[in-house]
KOLDO-813442 format. One record per atom (N, C-alpha, C): x, y, z; residue in one letter; chain; atom name. Coordinates in nm, 3 decimals, always signed. Each point is the difference from the previous one (the first is absolute). Layout:
u;v;w;type;mol;atom
X;Y;Z;A;A;CA
...
***
This chain:
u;v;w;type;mol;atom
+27.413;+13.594;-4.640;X;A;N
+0.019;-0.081;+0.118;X;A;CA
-0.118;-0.095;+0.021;X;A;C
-0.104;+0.051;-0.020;X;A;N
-0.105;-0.062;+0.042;X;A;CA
-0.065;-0.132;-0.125;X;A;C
+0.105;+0.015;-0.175;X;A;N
+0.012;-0.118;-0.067;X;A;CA
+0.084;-0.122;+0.070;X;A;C
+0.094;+0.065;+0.056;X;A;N
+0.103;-0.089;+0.039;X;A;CA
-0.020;-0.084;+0.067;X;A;C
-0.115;+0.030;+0.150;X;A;N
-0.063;+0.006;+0.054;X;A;CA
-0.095;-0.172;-0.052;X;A;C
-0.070;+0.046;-0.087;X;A;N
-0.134;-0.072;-0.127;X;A;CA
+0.067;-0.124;-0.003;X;A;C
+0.098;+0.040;-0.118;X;A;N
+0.083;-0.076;-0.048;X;A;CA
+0.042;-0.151;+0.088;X;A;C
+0.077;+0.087;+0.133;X;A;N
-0.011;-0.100;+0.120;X;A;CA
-0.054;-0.109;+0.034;X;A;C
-0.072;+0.054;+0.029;X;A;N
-0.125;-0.027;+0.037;X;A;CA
-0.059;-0.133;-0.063;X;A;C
+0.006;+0.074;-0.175;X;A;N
-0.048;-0.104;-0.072;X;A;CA
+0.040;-0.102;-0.060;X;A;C
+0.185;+0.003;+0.001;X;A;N
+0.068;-0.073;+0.044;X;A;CA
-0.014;-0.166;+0.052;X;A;C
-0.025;+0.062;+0.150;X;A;N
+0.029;-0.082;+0.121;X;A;CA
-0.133;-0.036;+0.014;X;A;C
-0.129;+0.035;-0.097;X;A;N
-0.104;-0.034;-0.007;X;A;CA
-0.008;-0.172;-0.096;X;A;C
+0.077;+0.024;-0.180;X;A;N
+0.032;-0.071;-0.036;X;A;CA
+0.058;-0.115;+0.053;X;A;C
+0.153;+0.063;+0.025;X;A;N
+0.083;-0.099;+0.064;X;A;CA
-0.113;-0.131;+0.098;X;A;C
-0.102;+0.049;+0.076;X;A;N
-0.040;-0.077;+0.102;X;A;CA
-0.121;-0.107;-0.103;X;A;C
-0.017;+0.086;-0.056;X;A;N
-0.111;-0.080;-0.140;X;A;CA
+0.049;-0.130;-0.036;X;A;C
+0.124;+0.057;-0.039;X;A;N
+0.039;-0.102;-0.108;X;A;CA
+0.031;-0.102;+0.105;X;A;C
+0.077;-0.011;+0.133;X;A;N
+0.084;-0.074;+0.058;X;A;CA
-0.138;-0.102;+0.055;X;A;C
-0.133;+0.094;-0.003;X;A;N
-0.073;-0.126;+0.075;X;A;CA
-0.088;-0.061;-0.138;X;A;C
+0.030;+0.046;-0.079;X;A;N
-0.036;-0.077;-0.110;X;A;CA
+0.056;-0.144;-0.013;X;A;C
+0.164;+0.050;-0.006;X;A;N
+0.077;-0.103;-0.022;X;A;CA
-0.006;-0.091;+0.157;X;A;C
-0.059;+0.018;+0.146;X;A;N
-0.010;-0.062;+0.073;X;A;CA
-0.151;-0.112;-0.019;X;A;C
-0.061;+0.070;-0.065;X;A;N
-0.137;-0.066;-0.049;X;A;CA
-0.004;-0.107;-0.111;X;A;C
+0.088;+0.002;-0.063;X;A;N
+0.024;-0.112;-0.136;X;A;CA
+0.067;-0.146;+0.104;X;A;C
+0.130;+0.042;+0.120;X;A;N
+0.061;-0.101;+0.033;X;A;CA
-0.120;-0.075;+0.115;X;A;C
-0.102;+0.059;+0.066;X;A;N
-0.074;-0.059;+0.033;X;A;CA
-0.104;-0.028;+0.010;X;A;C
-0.025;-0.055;-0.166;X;A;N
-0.118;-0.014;-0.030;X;A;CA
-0.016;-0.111;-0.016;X;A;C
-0.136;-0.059;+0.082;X;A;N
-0.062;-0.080;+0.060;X;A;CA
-0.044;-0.086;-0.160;X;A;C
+0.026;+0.025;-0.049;X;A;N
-0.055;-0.124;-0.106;X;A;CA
+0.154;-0.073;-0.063;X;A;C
+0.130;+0.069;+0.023;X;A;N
+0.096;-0.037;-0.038;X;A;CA
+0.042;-0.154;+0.074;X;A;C
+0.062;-0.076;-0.081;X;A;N
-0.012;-0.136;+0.072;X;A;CA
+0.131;-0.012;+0.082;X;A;C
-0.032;-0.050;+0.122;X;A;N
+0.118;-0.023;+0.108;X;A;CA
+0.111;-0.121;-0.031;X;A;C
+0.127;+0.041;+0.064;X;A;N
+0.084;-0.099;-0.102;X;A;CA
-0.049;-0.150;+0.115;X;A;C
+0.024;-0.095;-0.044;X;A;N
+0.010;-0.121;+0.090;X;A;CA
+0.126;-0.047;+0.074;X;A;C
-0.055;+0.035;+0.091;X;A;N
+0.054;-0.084;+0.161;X;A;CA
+0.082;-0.188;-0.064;X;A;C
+0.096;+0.002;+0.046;X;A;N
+0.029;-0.125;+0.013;X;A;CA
-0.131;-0.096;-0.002;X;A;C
+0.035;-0.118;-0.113;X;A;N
-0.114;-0.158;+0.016;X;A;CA
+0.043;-0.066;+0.113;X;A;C
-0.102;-0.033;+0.083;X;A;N
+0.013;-0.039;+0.113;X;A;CA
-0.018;-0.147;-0.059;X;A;C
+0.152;-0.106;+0.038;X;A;N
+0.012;-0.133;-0.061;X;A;CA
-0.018;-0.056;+0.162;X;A;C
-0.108;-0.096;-0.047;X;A;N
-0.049;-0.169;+0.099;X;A;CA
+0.150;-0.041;+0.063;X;A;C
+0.030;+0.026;+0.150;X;A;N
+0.123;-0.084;+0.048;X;A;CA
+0.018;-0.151;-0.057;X;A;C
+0.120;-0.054;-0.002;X;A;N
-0.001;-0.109;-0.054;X;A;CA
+0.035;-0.098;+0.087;X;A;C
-0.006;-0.124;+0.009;X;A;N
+0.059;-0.046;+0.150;X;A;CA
+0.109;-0.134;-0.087;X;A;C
+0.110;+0.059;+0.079;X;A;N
+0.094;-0.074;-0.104;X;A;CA
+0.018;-0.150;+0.074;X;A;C
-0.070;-0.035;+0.077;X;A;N
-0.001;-0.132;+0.067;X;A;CA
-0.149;-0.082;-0.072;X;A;C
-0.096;+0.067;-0.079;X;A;N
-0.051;-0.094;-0.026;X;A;CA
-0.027;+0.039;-0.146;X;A;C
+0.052;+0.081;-0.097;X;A;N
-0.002;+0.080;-0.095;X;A;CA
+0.024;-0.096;-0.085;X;A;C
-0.058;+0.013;-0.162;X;A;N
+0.037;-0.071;-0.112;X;A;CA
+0.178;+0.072;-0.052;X;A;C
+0.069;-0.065;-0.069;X;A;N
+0.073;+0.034;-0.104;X;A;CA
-0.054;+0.172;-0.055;X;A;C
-0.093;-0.056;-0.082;X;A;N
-0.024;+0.119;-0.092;X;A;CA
-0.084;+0.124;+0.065;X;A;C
-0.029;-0.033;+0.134;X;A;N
-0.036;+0.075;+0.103;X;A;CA
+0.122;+0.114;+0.059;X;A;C
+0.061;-0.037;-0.013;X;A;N
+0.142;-0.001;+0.062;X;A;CA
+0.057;+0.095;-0.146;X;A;C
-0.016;-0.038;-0.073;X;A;N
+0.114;+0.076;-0.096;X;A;CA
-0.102;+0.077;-0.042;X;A;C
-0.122;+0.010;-0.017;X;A;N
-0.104;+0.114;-0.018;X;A;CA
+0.048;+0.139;+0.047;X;A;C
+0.075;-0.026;+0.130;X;A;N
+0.040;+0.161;+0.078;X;A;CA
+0.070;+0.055;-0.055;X;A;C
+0.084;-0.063;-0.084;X;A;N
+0.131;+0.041;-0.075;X;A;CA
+0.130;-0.057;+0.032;X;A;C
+0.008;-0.126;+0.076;X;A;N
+0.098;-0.091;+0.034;X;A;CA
+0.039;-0.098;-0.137;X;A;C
+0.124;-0.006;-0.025;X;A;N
+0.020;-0.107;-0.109;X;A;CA
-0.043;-0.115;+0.031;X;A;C
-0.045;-0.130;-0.096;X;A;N
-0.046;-0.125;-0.013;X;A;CA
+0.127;-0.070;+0.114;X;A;C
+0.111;+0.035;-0.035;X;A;N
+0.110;-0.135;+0.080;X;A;CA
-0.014;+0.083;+0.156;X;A;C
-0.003;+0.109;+0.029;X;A;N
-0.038;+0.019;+0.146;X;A;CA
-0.101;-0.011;+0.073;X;A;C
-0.099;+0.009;-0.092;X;A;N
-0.120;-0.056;+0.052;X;A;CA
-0.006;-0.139;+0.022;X;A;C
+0.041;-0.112;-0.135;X;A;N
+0.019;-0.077;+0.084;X;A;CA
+0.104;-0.079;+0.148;X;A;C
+0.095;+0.096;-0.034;X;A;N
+0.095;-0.036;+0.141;X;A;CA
-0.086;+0.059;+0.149;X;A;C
-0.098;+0.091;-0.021;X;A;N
-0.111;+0.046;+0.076;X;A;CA
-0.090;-0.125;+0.063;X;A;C
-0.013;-0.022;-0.111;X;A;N
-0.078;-0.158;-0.002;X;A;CA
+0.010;-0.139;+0.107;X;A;C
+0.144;+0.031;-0.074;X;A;N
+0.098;-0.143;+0.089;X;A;CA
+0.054;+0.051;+0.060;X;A;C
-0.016;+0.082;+0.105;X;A;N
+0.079;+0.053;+0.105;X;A;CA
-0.162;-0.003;+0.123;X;A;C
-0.060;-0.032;-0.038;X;A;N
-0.150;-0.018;+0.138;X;A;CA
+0.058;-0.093;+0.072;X;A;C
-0.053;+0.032;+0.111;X;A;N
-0.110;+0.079;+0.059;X;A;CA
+0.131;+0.116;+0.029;X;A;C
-0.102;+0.175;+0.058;X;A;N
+0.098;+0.072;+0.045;X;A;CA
-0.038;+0.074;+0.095;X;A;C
+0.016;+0.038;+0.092;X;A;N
-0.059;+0.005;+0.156;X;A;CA
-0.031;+0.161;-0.024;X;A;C
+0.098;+0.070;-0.090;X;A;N
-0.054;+0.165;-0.032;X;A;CA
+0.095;+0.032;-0.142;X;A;C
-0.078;+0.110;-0.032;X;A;N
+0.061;+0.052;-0.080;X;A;CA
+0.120;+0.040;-0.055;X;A;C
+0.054;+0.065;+0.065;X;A;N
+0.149;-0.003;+0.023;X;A;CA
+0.109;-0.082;+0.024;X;A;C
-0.078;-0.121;-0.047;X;A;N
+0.077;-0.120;+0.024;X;A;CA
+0.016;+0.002;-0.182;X;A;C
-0.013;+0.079;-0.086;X;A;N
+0.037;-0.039;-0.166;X;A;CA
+0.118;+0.063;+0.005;X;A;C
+0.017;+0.130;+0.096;X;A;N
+0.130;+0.049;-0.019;X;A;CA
+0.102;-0.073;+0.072;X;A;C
-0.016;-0.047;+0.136;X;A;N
+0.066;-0.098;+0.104;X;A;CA
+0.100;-0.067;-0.085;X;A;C
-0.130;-0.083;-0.058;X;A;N
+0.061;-0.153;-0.085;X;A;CA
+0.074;+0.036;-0.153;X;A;C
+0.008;+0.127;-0.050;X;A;N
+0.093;+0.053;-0.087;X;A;CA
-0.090;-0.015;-0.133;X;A;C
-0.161;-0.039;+0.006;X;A;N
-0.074;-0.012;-0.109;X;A;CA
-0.013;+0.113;-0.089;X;A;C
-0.035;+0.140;+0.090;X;A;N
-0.053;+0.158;-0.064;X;A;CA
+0.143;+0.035;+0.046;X;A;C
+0.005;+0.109;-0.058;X;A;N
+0.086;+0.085;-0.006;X;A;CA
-0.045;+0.123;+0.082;X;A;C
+0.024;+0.082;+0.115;X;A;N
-0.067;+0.093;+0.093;X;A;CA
-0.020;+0.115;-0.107;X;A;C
+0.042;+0.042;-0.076;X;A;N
-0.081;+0.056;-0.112;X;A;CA
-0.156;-0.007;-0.053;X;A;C
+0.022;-0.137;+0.014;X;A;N
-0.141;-0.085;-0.085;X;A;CA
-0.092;-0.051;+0.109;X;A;C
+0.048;+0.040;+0.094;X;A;N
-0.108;-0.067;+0.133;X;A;CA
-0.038;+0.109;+0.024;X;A;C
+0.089;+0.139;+0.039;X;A;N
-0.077;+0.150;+0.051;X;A;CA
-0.107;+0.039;-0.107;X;A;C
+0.003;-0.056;-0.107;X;A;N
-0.092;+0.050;-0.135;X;A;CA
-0.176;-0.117;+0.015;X;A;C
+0.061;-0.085;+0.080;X;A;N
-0.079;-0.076;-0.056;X;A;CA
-0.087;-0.051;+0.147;X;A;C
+0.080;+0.036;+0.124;X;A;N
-0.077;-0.046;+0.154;X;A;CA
-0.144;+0.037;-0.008;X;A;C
-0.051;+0.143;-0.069;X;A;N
-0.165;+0.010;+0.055;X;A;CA
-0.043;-0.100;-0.054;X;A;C
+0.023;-0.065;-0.082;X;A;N
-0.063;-0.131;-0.097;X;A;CA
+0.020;-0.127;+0.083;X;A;C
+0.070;+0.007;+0.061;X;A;N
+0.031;-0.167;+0.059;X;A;CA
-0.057;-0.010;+0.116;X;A;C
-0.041;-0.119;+0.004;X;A;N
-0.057;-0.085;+0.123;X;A;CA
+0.084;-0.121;+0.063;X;A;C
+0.032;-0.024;+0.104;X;A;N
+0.006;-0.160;+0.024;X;A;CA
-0.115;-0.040;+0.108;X;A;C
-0.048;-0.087;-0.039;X;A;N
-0.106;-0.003;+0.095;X;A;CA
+0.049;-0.120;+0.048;X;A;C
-0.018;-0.040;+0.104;X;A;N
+0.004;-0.154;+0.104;X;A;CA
-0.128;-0.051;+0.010;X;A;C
+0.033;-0.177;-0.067;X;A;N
-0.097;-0.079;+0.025;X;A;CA
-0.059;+0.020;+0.129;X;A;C
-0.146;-0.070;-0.014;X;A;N
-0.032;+0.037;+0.192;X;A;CA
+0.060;-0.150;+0.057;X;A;C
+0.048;+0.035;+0.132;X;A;N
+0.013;-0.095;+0.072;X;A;CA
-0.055;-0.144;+0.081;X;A;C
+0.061;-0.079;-0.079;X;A;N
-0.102;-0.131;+0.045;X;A;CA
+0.007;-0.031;+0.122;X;A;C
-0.129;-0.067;+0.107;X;A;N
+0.046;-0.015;+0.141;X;A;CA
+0.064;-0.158;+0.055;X;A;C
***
């Protein structure tokens, strides 16, 4: 009884060994952290180049219909005017800017 007992014991001694072993490999401090999203420069599609513009991942002919569609009072004016596709605008809004000229007096 009193192996059985040991045994137990030594067991649930292991068992705890090994498990913080294997807790010690996943956080180990020299292992490299994965990367966070690249935080991309807003773009402001009212005063933006072409190749500025298709840099985000917009095709060349929408970018330029981007282009020739200025000035645009906000953002949501690419989906408005039938330019993006609301697919391609929800993917792509943290990136966009429209900024407004300042006002002359």
């Amino acid at each position: 009884m009193i192996r059985l007992r040991f045994a137990g014991i030594l067991w649930v001694a292991v068992a705890l060994l090994c498990s913080s072993a294997v807790y010690a490999q996943t956080k180990d401090p020299t292992m490299k952290t994965p990367r966070t999203k690249q935080v991309i420069k807003p773009v402001d599609i009212n005063s933006a180049s072409e190749e500025e513009i298709a840099g985000m991942g917009i095709d060349r002919p929408l970018a330029k219909k981007i282009v020739q569609g200025r000035p645009y009072r906000n953002k949501l004016e690419l989906v408005s005017r039938q330019i993006l596709s609301r697919e391609m605008y929800d993917k792509l809004k943290a990136s966009l800017v429209a900024k407004q000229p300042p006002k002359s007096k």
